[in-house]
C-alpha positions in Angstrom: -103.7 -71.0 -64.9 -104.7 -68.0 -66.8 -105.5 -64.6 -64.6 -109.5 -64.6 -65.3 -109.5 -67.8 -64.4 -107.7 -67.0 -60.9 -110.4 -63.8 -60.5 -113.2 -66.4 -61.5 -112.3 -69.0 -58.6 -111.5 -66.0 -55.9 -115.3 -65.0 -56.5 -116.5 -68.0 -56.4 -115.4 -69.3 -53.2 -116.3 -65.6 -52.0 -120.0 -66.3 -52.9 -120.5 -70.1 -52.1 -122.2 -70.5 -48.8 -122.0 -74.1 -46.8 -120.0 -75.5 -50.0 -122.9 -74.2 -52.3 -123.4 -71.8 -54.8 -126.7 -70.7 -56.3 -127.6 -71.0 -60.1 -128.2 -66.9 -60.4 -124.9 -66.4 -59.1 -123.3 -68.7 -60.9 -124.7 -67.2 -63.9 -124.2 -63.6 -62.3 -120.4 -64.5 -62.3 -120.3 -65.8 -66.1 -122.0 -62.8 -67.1 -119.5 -60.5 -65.3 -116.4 -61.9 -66.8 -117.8 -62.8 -69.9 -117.6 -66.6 -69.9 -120.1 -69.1 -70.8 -122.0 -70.5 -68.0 -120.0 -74.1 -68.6 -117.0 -72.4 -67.5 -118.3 -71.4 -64.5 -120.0 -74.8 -63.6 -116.7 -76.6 -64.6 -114.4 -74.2 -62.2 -117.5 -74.7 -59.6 -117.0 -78.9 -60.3 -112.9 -78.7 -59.6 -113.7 -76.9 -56.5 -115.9 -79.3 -55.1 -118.7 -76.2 -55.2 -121.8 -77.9 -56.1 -124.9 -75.8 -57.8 -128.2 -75.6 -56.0 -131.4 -74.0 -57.1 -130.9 -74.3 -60.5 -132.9 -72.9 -62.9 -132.5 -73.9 -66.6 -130.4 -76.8 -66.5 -127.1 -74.6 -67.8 -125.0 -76.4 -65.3 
């Protein structure tokens, strides 16, 4: 697994709350490492980390 991937997943599980993350943050994190929401919704899916209060449908 690549190192940006690693730094993705650490700040993730730092900002999901009750197994949840929210759809700005999500986006938030894509926009700080410079990924593609998908990426971030796919690492959020292998972590068991589901999405709530989406708000375009990018996940």
């Amino acid at each position: 697994m690549d190192e940006q991937k690693e730094k993705i997943i650490q700040t993730i599980k730092e900002t999901a709350k009750d197994g949840g993350i929210s759809c700005t943050a999500a986006r938030k994190i894509a926009s700080d490492y410079n990924v593609s929401p998908k990426v971030v919704g796919d690492i959020c899916d292998e972590l068991k980390i589901k999405l709530k209060a989406c708000e375009l449908g990018c996940f």
